[in-house]
C-alpha positions in Angstrom: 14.2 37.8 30.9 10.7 38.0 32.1 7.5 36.8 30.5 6.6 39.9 29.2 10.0 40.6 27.3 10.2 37.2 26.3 6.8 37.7 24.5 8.1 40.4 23.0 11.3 39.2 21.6 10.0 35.9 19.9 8.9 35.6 16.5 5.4 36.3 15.3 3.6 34.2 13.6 0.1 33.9 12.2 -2.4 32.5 14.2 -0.7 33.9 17.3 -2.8 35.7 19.6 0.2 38.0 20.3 0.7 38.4 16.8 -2.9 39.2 16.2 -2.8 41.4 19.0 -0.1 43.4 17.7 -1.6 43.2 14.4 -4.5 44.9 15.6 -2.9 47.4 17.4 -0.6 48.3 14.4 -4.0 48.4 12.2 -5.7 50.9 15.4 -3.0 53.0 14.7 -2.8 53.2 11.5 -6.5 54.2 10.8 -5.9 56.8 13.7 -3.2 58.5 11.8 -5.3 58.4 8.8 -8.7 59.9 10.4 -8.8 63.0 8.5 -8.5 66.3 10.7 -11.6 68.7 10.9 -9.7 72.1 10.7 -11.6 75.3 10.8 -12.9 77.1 7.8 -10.5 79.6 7.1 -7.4 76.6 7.3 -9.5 74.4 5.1 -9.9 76.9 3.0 -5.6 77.9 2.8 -5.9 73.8 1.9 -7.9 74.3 -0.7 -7.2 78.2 -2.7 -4.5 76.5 -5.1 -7.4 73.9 -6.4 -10.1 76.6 -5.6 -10.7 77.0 -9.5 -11.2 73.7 -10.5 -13.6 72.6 -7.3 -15.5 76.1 -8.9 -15.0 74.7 -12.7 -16.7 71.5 -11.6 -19.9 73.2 -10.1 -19.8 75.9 -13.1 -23.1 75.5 -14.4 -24.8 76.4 -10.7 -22.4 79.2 -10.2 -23.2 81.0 -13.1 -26.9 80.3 -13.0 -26.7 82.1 -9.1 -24.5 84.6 -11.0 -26.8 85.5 -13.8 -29.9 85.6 -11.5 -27.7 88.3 -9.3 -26.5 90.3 -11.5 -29.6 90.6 -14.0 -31.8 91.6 -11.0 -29.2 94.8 -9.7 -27.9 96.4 -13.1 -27.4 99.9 -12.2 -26.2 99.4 -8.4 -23.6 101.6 -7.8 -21.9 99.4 -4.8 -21.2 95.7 -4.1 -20.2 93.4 -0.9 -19.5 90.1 -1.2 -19.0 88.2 2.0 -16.9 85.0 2.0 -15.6 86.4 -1.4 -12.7 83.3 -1.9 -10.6 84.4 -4.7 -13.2 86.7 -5.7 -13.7 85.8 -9.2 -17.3 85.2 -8.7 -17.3 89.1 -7.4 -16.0 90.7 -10.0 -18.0 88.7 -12.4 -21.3 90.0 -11.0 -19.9 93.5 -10.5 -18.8 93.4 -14.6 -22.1 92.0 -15.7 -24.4 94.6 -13.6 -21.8 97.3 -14.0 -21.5 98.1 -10.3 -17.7 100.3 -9.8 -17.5 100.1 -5.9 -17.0 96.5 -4.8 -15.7 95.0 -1.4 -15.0 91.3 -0.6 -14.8 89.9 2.8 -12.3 86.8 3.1 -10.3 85.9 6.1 -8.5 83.3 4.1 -5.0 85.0 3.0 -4.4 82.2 0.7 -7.8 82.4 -1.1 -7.6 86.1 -1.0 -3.9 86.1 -3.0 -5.1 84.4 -6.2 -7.7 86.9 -7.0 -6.6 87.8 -10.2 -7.9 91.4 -9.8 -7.9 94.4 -8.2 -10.1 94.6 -5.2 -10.6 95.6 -1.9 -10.4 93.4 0.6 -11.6 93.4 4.2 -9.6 90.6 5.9 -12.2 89.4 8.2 -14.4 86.5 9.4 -18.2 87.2 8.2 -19.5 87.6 11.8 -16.3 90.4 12.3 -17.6 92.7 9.9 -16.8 96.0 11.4 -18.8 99.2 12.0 -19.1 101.2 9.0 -20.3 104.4 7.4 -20.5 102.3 4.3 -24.1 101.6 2.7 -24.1 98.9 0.0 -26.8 98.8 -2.9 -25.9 94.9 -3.0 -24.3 92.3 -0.6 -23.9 88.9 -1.6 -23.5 85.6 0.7 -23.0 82.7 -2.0 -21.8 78.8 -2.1 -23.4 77.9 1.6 -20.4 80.8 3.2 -23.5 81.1 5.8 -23.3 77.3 6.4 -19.4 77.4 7.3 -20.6 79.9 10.3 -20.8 77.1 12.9 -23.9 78.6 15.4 -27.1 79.5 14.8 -26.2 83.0 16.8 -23.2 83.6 14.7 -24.9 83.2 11.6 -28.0 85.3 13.2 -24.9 88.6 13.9 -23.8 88.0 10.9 -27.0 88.8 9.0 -27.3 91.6 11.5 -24.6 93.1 10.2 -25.6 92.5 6.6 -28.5 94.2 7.1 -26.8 97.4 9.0 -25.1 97.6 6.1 -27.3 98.2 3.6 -28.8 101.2 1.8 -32.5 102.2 2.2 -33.1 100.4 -1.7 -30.2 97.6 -1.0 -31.1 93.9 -1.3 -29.1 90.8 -0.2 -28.9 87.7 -2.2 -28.3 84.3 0.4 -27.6 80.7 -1.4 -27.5 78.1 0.6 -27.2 73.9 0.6 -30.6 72.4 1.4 -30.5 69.3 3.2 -34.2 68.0 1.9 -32.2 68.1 -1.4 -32.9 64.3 -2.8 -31.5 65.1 -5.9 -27.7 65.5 -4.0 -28.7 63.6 -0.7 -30.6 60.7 -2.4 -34.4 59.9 -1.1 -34.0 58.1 1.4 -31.2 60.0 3.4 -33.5 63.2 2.8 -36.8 60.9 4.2 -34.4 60.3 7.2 -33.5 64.0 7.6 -37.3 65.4 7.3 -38.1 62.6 9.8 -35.3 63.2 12.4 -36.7 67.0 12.4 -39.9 66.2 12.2 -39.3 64.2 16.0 -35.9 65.8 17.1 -35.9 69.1 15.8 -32.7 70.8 16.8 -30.5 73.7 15.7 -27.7 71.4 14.9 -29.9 68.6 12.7 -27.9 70.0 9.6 -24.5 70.1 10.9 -22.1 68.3 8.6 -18.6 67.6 7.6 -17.5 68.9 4.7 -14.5 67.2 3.3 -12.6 67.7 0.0 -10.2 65.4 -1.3 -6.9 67.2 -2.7 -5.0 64.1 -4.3 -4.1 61.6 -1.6 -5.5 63.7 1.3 -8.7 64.7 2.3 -9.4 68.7 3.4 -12.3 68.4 6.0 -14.0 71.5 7.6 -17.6 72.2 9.6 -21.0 72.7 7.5 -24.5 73.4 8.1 -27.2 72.0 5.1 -30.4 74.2 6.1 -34.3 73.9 5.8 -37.0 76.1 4.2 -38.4 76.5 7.5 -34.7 77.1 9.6 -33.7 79.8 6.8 -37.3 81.7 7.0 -36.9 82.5 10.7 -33.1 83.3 10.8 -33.8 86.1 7.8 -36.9 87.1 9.9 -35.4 87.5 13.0 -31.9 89.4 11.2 -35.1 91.5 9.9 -34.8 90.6 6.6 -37.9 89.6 4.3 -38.1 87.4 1.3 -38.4 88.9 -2.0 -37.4 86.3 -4.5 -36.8 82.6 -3.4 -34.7 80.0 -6.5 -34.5 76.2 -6.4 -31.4 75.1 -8.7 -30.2 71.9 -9.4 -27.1 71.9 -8.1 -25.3 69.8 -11.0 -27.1 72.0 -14.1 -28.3 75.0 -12.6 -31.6 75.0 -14.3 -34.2 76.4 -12.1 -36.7 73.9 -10.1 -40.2 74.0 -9.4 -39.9 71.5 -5.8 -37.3 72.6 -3.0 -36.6 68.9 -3.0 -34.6 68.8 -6.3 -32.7 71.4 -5.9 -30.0 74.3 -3.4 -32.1 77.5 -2.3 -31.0 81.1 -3.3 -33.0 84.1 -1.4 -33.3 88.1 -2.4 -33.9 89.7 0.5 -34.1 93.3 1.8 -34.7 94.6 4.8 -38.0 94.7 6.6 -39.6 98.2 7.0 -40.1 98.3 10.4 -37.9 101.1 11.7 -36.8 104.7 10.3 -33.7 104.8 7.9 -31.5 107.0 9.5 -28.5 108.4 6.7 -25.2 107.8 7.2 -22.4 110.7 7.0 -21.3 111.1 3.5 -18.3 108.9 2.7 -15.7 109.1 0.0 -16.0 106.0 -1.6 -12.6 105.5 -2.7 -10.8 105.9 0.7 -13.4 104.7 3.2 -13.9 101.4 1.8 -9.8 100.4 2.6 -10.2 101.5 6.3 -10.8 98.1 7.8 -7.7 95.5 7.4 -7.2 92.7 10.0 -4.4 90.7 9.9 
């Protein structure tokens, strides 16, 4: 037997330095199995659609302060898209309250999209996929930081492109996001840090985060963005949107805020009137909004 396998086979005992070794290998490994995964948002979110309603039931009071503020502001519209819909409950709810009858809901998620409780049409698509449409939309909705879970600046940039193809001549867009100068969730001195680290080393990629969930024993953990005042003014300007109505809300209450620093943003914006509105074909509405499915 050689010295190696001889090292091996004895017993180890405390104090060893092949036992500790081994020890510390063992304890390597363990936390290496145990490092949560980063999956992307559309398997996070499969994770998360059976607990979907109480993670929502916990944040209630900011959801249906974004909700009210919606739907109050587009009684009468007659059509509604909601992009990174989830179950869609949050949809419907703004299409009951303003009484709009033609509603759409983007979600790639087929697990998230199979406990909406109601019926509605779904295009089965990533936000930056939305296809080419002879749709116009009176209202589309991007709520609960969806535009944070687009990873790069230049998908988030097409996919307010798209927004804004899509909606009619009068249509607005309504945009909350997760603010990252927010000391109210981030604490003071984490924000100080993040105003300062811009401040010197501005990047694209300052507010990139990971998001992570924990479902019972095991953690759900996908890519975020938290965003800036100044980041989300030039990404709606160069989609060619323009900002009509800006909301700080507490993000534990909902109760509107006076300082950007207490509180997540929400935007109504409509398109900037820089180029001729050209009318699309007339559509049947009842048809033409189940044309698009991608599996």
């Amino acid at each position: 037997m050689n010295q190696a396998a001889r090292l091996c086979s004895r017993p180890r005992e405390k104090g060893d330095r092949a036992f500790n070794c081994f020890q510390s290998c063992e304890t390597m490994k363990e936390r290496i199995h145990q490092e949560p995964k980063v999956t992307g948002a559309v398997t996070a979110y499969d994770a998360l659609a059976p607990f979907y309603k109480s993670i929502s039931a916990a944040r209630s009071p900011y959801l249906e302060a974004v909700e009210k503020i919606i739907a109050t502001g587009v009684r009468g519209a007659g059509s509604l898209l909601d992009i990174g819909a989830g179950d869609a409950t949050r949809t419907c709810i703004i299409a009951e309250t303003a009484g709009i009858q033609n509603v759409v809901a983007v979600e790639p998620s087929a697990a998230m999209r199979a406990r909406c409780e109601k019926k509605v049409h779904f295009w089965e698509c990533r936000a930056e996929e939305i296809p080419e449409t002879d749709l116009k939309f009176d209202v589309i909705v991007c709520l609960w930081n969806v535009l944070g879970h687009i990873q790069t600046t230049e998908e988030r940039l097409l996919t307010l492109a798209k927004a804004k193809r899509l909606l009619s001549p009068n249509g607005v867009m309504f945009v909350d996001v997760n603010h990252r100068y927010n000391a109210v969730v981030h604490g003071w001195s984490r924000t100080l840090w993040h105003m300062l680290r811009d401040y010197f080393f501005w990047s694209d990629t300052n507010g990139d985060v990971i998001v992570s969930w924990k479902i019972g024993s095991r953690p759900v953990c996908t890519h975020g963005h938290l965003f800036t005042q100044k980041e989300l003014k030039i990404l709606f300007q160069s989609a060619g949107f323009v900002i009509k109505g800006e909301w700080v809300l507490n993000y534990r209450t909902g109760t509107v805020c006076k300082s950007p620093l207490r509180g997540s943003l929400l935007y109504r914006l409509e398109a900037a009137q820089d180029e001729a509105y050209v009318p699309a074909p007339s559509v049947v509405w009842g048809n033409a909004a189940l044309t698009f499915r991608k599996r």
